[in-house]
C-alpha positions in Angstrom: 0.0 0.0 0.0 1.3 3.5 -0.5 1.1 6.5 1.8 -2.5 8.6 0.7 -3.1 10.5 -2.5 -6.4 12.6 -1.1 -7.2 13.8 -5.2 -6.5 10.2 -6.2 -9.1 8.5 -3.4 -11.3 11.3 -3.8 -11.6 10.6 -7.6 -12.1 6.8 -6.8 -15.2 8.1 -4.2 -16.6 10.2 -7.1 -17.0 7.0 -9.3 -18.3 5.1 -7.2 -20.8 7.2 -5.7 -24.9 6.8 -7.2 -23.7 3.3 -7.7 -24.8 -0.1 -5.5 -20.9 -0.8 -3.9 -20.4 -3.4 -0.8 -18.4 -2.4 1.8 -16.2 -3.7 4.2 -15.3 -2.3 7.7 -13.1 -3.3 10.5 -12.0 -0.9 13.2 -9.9 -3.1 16.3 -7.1 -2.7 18.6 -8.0 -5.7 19.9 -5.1 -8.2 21.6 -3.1 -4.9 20.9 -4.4 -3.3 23.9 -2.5 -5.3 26.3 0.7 -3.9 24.4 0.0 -1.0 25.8 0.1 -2.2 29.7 -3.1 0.2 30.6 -6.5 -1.5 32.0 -8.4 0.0 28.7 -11.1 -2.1 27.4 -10.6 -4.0 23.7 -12.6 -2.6 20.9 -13.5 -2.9 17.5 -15.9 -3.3 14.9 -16.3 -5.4 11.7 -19.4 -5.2 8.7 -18.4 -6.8 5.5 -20.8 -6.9 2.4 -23.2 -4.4 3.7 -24.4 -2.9 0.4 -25.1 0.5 0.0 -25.3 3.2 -2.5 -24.2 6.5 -1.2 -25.2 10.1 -2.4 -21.9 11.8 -1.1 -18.2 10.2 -0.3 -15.7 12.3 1.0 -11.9 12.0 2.1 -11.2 14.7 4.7 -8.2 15.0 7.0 -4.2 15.0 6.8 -1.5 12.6 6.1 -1.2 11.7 10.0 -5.0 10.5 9.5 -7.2 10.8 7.2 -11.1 10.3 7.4 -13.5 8.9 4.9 -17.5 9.2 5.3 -19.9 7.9 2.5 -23.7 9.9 3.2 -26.5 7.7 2.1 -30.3 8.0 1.9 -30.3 6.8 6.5 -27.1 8.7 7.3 -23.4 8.6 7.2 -20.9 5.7 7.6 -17.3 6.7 8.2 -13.6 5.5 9.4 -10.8 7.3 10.5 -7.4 6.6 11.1 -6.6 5.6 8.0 -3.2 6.5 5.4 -2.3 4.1 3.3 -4.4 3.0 0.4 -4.7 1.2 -2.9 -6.8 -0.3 -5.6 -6.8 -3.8 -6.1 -8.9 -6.0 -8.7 -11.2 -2.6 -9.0 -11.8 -2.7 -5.5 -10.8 0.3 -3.1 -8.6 -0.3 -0.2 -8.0 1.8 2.3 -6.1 1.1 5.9 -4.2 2.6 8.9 -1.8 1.1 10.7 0.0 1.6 13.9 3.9 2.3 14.0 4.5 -1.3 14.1 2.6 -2.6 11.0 -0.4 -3.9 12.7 -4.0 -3.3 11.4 -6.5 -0.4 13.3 -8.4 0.1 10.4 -9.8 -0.7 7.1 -11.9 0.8 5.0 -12.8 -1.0 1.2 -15.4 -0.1 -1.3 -16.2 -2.7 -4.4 -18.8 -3.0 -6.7 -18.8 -7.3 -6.4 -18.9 -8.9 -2.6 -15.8 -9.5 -1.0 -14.7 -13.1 -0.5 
């Protein structure tokens, strides 16, 4: 993956959007909370193949973290956290690691289901 382009994912939004796209959504720090020695709670979330079609999609944010939120016809669904990205098999992929290489967020838009 390669460090965020906001025109290029902003672009790749803009195609997308008015169409029917599946989306996939995992948010966790999971076991990587007892890295950090403190008495927080784990969290995280995960959707895959929820299928929506959204009227607005918007990157927002700087290179230290970005945000993307999609508006639909119900309301808003977004992520933050994220800064690398790239697009695989027409599929959008967007992520956010920590500084040691491990998954906090991901973010990926696709016209077909994900596997």
């Amino acid at each position: 993956m390669k460090a965020i382009n906001k025109t290029e994912v902003q672009e790749i939004l803009d195609r997308f959007k008015g169409k029917e796209v599946y989306l996939h959504l995992e948010t966790t720090n999971g076991a990587y909370a007892s890295h950090f020695g403190n008495k927080g709670v784990n969290v995280g979330a995960y959707i895959r193949n929820a299928k929506l079609t959204y009227t607005e999609g918007r990157i927002e944010g700087t290179p230290e973290s970005y945000r993307i939120g999609l508006k639909s016809e119900l309301g808003w669904v977004y992520a933050e956290g994220l800064r690398e990205w790239e697009m695989f098999e027409q599929k959008l992929l967007v992520a956010g690691h920590d500084a040691e290489g491990r998954l906090m967020v991901a973010f990926q838009l696709s016209e077909t289901p994900f596997e």
